[in-house]
OpenMM code with the backbone's topology and positions (N, CA, C; nanometers):
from openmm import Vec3, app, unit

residues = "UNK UNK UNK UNK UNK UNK UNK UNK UNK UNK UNK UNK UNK UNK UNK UNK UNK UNK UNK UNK UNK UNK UNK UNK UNK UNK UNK UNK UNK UNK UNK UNK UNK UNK UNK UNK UNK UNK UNK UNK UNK UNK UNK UNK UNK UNK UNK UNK UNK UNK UNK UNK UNK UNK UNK UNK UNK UNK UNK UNK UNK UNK UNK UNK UNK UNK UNK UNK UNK UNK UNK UNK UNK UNK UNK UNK UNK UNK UNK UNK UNK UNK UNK UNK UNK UNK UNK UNK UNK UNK UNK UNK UNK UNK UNK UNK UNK UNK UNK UNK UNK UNK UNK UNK UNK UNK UNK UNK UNK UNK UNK UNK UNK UNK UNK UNK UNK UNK UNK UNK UNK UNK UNK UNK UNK UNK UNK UNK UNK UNK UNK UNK UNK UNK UNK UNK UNK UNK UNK UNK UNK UNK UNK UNK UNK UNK UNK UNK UNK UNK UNK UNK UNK UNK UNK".split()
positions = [
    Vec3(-1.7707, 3.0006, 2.1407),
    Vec3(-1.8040, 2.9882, 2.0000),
    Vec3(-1.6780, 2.9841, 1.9129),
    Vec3(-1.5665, 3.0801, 1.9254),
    Vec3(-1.4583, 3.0766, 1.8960),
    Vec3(-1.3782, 2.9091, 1.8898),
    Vec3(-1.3778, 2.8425, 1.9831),
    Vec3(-1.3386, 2.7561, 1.9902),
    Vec3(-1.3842, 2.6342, 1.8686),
    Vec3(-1.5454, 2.6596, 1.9307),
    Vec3(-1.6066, 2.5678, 1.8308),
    Vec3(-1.5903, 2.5628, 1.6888),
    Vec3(-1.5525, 2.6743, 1.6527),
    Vec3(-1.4851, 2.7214, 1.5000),
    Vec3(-1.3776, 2.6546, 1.4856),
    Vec3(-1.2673, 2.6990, 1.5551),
    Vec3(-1.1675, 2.6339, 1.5464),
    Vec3(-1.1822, 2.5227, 1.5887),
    Vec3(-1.2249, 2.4487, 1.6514),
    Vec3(-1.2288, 2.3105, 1.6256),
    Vec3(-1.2828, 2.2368, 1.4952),
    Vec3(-1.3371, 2.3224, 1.4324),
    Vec3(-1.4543, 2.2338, 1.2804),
    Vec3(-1.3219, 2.2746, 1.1681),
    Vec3(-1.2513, 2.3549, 1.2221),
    Vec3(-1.2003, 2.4358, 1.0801),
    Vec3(-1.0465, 2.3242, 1.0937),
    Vec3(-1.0346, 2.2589, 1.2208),
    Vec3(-0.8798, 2.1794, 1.2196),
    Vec3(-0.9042, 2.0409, 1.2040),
    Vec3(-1.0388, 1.9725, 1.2249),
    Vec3(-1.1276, 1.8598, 1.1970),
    Vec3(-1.1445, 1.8825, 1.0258),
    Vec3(-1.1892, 1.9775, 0.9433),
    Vec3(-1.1995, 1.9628, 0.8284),
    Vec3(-1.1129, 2.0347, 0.7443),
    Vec3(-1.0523, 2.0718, 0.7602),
    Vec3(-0.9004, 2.1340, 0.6782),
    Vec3(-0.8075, 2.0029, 0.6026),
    Vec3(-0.7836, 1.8995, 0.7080),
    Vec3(-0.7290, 1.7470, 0.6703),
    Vec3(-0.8169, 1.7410, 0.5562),
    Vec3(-0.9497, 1.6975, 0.5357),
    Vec3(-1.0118, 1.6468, 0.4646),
    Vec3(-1.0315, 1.7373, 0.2962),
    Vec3(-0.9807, 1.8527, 0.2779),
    Vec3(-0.9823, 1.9083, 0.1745),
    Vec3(-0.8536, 1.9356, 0.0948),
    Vec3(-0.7551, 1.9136, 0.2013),
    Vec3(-0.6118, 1.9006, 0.1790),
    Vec3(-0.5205, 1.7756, 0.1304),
    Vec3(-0.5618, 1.6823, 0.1875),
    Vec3(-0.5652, 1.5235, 0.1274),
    Vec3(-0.6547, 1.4624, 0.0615),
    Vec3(-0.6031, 1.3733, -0.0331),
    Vec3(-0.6808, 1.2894, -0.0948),
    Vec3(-0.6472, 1.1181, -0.0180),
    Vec3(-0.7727, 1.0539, -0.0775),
    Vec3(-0.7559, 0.9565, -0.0020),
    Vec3(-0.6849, 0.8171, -0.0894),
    Vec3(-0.6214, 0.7936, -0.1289),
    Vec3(-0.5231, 0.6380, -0.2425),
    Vec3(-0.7012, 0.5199, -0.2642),
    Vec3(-0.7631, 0.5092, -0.3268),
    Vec3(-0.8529, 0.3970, -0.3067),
    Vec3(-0.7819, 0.2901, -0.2734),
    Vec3(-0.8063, 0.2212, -0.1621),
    Vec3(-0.6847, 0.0686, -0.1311),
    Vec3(-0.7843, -0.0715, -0.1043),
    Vec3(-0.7253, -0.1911, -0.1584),
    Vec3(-0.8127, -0.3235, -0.1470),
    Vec3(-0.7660, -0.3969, -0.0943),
    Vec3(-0.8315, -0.4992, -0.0685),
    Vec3(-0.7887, -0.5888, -0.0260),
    Vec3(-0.7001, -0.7211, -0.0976),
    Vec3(-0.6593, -0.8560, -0.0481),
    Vec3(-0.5967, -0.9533, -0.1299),
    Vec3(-0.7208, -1.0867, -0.1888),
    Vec3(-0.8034, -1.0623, -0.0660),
    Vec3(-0.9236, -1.0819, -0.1143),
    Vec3(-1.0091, -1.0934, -0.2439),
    Vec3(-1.0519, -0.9689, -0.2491),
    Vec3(-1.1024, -0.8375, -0.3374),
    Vec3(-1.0223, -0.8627, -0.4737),
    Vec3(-0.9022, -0.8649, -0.4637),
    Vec3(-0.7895, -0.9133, -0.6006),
    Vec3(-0.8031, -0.9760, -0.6993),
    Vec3(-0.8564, -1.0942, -0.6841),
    Vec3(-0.8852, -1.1771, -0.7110),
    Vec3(-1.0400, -1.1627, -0.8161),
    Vec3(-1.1033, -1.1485, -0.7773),
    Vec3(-1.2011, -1.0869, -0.7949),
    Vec3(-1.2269, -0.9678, -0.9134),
    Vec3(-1.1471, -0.8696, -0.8684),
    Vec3(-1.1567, -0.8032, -0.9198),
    Vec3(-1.0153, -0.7898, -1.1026),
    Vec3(-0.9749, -0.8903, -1.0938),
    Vec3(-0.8658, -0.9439, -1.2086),
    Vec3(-0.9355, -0.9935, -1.2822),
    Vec3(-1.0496, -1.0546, -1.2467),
    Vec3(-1.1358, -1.1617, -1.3501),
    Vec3(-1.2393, -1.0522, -1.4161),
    Vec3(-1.2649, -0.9112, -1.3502),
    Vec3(-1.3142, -0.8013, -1.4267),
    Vec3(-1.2677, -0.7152, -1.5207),
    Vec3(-1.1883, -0.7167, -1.5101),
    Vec3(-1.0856, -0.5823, -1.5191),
    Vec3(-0.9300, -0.5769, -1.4859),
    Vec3(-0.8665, -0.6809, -1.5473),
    Vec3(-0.7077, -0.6475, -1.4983),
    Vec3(-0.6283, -0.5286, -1.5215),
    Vec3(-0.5475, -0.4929, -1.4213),
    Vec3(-0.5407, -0.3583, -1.3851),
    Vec3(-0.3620, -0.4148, -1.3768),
    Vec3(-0.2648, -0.3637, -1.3140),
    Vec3(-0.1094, -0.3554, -1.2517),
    Vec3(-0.1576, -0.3529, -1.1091),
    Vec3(-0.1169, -0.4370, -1.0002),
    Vec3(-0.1312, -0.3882, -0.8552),
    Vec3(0.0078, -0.3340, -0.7840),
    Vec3(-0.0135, -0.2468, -0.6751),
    Vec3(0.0726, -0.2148, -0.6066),
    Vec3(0.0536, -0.2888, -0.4549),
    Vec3(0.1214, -0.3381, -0.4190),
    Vec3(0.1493, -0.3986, -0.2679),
    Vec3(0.1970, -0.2867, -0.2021),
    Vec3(0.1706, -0.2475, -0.0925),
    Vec3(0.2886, -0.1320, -0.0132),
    Vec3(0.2620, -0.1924, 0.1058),
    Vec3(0.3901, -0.2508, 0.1829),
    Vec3(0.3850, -0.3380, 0.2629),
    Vec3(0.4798, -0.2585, 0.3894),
    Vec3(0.3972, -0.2477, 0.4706),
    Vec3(0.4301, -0.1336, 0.6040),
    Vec3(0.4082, -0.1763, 0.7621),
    Vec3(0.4402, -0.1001, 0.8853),
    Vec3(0.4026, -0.1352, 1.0169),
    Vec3(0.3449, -0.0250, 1.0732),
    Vec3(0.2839, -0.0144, 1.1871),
    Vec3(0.2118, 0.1116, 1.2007),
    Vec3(0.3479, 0.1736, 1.3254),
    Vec3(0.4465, 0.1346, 1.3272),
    Vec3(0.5490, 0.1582, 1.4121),
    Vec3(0.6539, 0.2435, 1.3379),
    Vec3(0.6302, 0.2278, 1.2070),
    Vec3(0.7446, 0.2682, 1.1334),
    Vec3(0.7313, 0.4354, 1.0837),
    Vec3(0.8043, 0.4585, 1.1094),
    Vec3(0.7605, 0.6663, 1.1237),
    Vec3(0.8016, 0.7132, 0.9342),
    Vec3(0.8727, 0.6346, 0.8260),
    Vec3(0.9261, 0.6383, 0.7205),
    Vec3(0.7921, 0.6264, 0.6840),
    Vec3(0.7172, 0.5053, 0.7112),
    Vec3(0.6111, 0.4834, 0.6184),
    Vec3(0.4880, 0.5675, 0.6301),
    Vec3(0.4757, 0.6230, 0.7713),
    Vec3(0.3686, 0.7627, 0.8290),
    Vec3(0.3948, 0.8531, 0.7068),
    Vec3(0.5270, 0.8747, 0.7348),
    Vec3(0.5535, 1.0433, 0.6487),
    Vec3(0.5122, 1.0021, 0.5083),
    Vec3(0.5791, 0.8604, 0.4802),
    Vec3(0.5746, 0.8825, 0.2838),
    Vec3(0.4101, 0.8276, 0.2969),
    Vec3(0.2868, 0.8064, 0.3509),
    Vec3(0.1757, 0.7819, 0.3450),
    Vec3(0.1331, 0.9159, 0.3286),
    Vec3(0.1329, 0.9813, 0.4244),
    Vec3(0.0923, 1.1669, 0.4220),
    Vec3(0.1343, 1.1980, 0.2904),
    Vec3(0.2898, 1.2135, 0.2616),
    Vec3(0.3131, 1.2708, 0.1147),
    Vec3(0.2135, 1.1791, 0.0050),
    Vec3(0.1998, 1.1198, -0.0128),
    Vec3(0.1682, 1.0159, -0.1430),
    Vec3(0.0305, 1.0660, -0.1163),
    Vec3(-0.0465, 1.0732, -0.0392),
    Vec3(-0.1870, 1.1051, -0.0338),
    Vec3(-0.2367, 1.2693, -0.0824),
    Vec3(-0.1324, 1.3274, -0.0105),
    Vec3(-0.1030, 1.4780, -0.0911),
    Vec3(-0.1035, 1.5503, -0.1933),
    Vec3(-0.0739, 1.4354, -0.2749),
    Vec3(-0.0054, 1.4529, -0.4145),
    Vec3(-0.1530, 1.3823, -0.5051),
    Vec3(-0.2311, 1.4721, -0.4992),
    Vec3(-0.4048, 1.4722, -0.5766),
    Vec3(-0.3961, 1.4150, -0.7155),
    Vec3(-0.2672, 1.4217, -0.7841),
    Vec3(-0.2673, 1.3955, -0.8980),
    Vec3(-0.1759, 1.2118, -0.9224),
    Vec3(-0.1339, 1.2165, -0.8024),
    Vec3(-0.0942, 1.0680, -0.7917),
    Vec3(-0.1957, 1.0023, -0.7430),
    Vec3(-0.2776, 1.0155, -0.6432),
    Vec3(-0.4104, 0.9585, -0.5346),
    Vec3(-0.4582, 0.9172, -0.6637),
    Vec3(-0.5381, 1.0258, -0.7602),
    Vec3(-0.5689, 0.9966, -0.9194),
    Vec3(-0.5236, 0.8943, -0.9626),
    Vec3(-0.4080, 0.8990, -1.0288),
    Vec3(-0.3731, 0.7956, -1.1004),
    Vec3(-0.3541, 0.6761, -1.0647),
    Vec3(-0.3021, 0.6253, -0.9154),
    Vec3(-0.2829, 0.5133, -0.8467),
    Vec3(-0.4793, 0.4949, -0.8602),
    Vec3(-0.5405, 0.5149, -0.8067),
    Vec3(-0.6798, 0.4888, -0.8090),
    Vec3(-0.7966, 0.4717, -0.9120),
    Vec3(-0.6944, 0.5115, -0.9949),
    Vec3(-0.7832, 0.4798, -1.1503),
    Vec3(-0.7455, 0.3835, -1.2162),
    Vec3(-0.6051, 0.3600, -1.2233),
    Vec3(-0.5255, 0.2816, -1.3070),
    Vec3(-0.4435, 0.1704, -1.2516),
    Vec3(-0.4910, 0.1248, -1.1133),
    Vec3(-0.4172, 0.0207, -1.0432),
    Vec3(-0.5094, -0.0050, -0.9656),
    Vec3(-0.4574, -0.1782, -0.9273),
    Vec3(-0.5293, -0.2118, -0.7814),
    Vec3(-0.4165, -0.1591, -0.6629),
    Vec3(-0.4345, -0.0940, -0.5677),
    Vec3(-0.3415, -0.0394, -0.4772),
    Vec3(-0.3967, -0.1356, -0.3229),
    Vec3(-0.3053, -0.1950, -0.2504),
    Vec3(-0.3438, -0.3265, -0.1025),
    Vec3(-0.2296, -0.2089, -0.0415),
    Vec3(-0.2725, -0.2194, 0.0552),
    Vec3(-0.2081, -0.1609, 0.2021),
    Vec3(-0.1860, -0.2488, 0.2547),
    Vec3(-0.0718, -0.3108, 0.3098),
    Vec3(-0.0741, -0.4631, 0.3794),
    Vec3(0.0433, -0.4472, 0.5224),
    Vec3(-0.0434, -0.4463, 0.6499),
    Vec3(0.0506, -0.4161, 0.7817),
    Vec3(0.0682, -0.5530, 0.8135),
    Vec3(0.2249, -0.5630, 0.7700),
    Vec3(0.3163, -0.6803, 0.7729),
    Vec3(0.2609, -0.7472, 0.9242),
    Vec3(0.2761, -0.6630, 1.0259),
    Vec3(0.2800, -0.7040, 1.1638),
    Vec3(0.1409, -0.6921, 1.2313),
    Vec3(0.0359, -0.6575, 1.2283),
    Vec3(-0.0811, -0.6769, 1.2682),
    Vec3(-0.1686, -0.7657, 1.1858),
    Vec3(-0.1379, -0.7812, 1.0724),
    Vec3(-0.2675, -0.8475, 0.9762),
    Vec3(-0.2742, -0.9959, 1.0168),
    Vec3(-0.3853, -1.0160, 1.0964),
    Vec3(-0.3771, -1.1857, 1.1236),
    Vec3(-0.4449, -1.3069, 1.0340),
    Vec3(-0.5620, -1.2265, 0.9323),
    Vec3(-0.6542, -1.3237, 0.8693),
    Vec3(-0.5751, -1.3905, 0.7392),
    Vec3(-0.5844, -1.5370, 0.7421),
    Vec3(-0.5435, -1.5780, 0.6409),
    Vec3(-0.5660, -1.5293, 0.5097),
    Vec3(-0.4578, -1.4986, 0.3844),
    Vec3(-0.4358, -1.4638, 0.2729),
    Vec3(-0.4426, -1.5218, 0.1759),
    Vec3(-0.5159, -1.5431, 0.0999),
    Vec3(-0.4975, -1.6368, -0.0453),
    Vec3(-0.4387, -1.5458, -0.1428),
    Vec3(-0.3305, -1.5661, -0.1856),
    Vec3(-0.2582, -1.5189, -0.3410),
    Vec3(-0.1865, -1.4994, -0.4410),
    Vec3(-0.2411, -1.5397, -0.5401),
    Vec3(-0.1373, -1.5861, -0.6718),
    Vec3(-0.1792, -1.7522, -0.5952),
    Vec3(-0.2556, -1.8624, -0.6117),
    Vec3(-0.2953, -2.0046, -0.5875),
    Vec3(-0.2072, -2.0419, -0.4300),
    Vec3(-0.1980, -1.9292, -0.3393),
    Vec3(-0.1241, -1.9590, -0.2113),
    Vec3(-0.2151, -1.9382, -0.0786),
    Vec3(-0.2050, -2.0053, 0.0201),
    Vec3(-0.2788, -1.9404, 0.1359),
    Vec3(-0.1357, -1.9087, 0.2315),
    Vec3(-0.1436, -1.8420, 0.2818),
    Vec3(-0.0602, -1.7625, 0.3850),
    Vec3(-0.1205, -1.6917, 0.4795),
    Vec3(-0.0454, -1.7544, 0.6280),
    Vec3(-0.0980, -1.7173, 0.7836),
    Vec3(-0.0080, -1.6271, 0.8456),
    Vec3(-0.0742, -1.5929, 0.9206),
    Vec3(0.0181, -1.4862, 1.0434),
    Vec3(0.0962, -1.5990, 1.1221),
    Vec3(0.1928, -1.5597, 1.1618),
    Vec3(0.2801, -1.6728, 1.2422),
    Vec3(0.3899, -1.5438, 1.3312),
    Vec3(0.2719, -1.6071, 1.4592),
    Vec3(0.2934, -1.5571, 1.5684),
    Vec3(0.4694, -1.5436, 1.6588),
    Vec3(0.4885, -1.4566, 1.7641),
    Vec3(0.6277, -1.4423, 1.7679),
    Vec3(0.6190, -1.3573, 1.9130),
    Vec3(0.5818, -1.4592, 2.0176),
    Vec3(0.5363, -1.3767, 2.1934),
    Vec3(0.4490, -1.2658, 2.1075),
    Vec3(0.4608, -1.1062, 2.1774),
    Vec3(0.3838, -1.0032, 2.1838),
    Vec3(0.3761, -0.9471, 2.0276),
    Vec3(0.4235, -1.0130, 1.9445),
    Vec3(0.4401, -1.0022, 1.7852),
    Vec3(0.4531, -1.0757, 1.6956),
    Vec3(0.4876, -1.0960, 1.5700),
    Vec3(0.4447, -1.1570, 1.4938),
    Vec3(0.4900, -1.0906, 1.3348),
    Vec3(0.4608, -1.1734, 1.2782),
    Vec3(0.4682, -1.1322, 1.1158),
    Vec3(0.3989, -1.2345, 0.9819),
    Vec3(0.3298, -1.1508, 0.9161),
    Vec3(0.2457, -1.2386, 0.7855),
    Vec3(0.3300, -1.3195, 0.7519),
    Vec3(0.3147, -1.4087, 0.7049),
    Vec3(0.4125, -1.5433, 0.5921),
    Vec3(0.3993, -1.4489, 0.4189),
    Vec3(0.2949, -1.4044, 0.4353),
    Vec3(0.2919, -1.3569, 0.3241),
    Vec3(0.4026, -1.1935, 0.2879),
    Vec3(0.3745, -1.1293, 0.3824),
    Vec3(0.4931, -1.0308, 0.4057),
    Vec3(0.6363, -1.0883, 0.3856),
    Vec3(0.6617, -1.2023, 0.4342),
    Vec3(0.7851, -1.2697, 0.4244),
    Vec3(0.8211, -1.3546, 0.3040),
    Vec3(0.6846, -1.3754, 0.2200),
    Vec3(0.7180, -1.4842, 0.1162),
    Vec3(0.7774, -1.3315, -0.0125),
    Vec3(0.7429, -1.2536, -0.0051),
    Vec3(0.7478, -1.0747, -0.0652),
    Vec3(0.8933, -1.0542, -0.0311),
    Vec3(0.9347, -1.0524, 0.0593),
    Vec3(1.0722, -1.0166, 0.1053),
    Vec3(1.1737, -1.0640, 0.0291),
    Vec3(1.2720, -0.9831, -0.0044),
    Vec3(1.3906, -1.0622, -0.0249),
    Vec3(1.4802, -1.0828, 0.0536),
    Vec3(1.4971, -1.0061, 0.1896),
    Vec3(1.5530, -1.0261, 0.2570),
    Vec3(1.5052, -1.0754, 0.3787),
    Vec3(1.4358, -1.1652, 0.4260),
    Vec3(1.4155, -1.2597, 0.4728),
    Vec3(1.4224, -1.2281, 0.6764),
    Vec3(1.5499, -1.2196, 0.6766),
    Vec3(1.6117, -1.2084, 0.8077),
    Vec3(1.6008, -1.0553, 0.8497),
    Vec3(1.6187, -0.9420, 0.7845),
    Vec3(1.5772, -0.8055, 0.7990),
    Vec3(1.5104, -0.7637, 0.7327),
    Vec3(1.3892, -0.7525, 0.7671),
    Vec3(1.2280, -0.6865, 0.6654),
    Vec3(1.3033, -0.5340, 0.6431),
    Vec3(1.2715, -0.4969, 0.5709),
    Vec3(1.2499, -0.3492, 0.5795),
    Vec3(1.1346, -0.2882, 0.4865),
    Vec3(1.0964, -0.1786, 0.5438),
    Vec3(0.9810, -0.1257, 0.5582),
    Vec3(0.9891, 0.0471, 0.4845),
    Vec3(0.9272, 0.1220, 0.4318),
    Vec3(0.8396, -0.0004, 0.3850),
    Vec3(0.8758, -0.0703, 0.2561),
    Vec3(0.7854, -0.1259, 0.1936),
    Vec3(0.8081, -0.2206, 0.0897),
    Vec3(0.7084, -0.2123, -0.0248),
    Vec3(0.7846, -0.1661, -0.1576),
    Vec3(0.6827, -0.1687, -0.2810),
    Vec3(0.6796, -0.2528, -0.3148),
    Vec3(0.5678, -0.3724, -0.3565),
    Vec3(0.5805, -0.4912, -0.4936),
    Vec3(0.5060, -0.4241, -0.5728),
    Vec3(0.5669, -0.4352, -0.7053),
    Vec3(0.4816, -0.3715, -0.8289),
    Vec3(0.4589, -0.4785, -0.9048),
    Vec3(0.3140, -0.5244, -0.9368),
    Vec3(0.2816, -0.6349, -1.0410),
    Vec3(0.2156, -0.5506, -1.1351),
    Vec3(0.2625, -0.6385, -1.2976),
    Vec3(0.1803, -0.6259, -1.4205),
    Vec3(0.0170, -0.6617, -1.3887),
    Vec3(-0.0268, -0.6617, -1.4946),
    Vec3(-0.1620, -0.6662, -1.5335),
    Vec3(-0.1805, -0.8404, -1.5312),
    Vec3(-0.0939, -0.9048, -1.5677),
    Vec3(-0.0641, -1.0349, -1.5418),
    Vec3(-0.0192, -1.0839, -1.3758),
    Vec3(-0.0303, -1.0047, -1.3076),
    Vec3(0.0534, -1.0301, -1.2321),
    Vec3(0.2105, -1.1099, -1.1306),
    Vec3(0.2736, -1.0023, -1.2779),
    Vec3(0.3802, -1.0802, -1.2685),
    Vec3(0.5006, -0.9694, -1.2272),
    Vec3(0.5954, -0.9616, -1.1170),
    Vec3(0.6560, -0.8651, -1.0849),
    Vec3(0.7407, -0.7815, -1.2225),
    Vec3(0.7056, -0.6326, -1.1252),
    Vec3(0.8118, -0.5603, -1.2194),
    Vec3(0.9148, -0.4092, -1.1674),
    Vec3(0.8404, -0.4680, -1.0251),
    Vec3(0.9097, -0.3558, -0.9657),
    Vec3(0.9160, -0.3818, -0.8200),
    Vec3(1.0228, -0.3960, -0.7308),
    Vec3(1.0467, -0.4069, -0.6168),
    Vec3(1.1431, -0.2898, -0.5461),
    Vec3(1.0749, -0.2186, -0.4109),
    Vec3(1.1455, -0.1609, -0.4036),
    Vec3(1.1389, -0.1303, -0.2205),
    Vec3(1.2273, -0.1491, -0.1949),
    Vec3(1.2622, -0.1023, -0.0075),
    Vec3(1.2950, 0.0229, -0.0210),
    Vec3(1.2243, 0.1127, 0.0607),
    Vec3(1.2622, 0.2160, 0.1964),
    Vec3(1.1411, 0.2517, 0.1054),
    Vec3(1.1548, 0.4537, 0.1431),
    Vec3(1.0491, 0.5444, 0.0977),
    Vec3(1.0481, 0.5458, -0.0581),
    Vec3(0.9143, 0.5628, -0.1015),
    Vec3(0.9489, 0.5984, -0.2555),
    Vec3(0.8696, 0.7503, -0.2400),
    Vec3(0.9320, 0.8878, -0.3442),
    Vec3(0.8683, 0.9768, -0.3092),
    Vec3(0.7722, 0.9947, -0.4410),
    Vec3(0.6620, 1.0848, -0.4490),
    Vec3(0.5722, 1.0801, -0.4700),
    Vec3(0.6049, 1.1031, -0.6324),
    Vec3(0.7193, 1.1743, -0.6454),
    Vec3(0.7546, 1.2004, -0.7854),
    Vec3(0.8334, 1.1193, -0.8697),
    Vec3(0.8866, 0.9947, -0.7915),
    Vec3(0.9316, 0.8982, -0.8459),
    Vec3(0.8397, 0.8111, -0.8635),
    Vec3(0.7521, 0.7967, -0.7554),
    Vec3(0.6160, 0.7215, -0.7894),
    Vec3(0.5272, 0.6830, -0.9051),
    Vec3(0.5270, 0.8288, -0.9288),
    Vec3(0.4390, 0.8835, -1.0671),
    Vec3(0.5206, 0.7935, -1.1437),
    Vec3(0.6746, 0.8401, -1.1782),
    Vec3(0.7517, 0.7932, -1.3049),
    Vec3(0.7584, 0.6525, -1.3403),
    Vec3(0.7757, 0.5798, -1.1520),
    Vec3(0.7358, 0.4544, -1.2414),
    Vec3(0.5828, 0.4249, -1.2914),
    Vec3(0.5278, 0.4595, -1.2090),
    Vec3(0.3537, 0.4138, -1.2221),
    Vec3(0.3676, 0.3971, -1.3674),
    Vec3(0.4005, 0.5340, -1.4803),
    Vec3(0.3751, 0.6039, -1.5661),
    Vec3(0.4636, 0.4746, -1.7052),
    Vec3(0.5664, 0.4331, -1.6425),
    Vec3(0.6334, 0.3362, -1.7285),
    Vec3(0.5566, 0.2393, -1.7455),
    Vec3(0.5255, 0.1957, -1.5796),
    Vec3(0.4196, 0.0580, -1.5623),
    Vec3(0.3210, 0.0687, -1.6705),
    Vec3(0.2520, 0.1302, -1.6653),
    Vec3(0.0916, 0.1999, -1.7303),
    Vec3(0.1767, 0.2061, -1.8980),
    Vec3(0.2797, 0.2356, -1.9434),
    Vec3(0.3192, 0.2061, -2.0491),
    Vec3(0.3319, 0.0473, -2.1355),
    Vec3(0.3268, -0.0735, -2.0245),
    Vec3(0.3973, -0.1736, -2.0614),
    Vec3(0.2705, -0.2417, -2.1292),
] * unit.nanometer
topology = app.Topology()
chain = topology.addChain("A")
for resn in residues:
    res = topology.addResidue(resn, chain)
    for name in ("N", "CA", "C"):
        topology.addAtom(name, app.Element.getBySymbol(name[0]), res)
């Protein structure tokens, strides 16, 4: 019985401790601009990359950012290296383009500025127009996050 406790109590402890980012699709974007234009965030990641694990955990943590990213933005999760279904966005279609046992989006790459070395992960910050206003490589932490969000949400 003991066990069984502790098993419910380490199964649901995660779930009261984190919040979850609401995240969409590129799809969905589209769509949802012609309702309601919002600022989107791109966060463009691999499931290999241990930088983007940790700053995912922190950013989800942080109840009062999960909030605000989810109220006041469209937020896309986009795994540069697994995502295979074609992308329409901003009047573009973009494919996965394969590479032997790997691969990488066109669209991940059309985002890049650096072309020849991705790095990961990767913020694009668009206006309400969607028009860039913030680009940013490696981790962003949760309190810098806020500050820009908070400028963004100013403009």
């Amino acid at each position: 019985m003991k066990s069984f406790i502790l098993f419910l109590f380490l199964m649901l402890v995660p779930c009261f401790c984190l919040s979850q980012i609401k995240t969409g699709t590129f799809s969905d974007l589209e769509i949802q601009q012609k309702e309601n234009q919002k600022p989107t965030i791109i966060h463009i990641y691999t499931d290999w990359c241990v930088v983007c694990r940790i700053e995912s955990f922190q950013l989800n943590k942080d109840k009062d950012l999960v909030k605000m990213l989810s109220e006041n933005f469209y937020f896309i999760n986009f795994e540069a290296e697994k995502t295979k279904e074609k992308i329409s966005f901003q009047g573009k279609e973009f494919n996965y383009l394969p590479n032997g046992n790997s691969g990488i989006h066109e669209l991940a790459l059309a985002l890049l500025k650096n072309k020849n070395q991705p790095v990961y992960p990767l913020w694009i910050i668009l206006d309400k127009n969607q028009n860039l206003v913030e680009y940013h490589e490696g981790q962003l932490k949760p309190e810098k996050m806020k500050q820009k969000l908070l400028e963004i949400s100013a403009l």
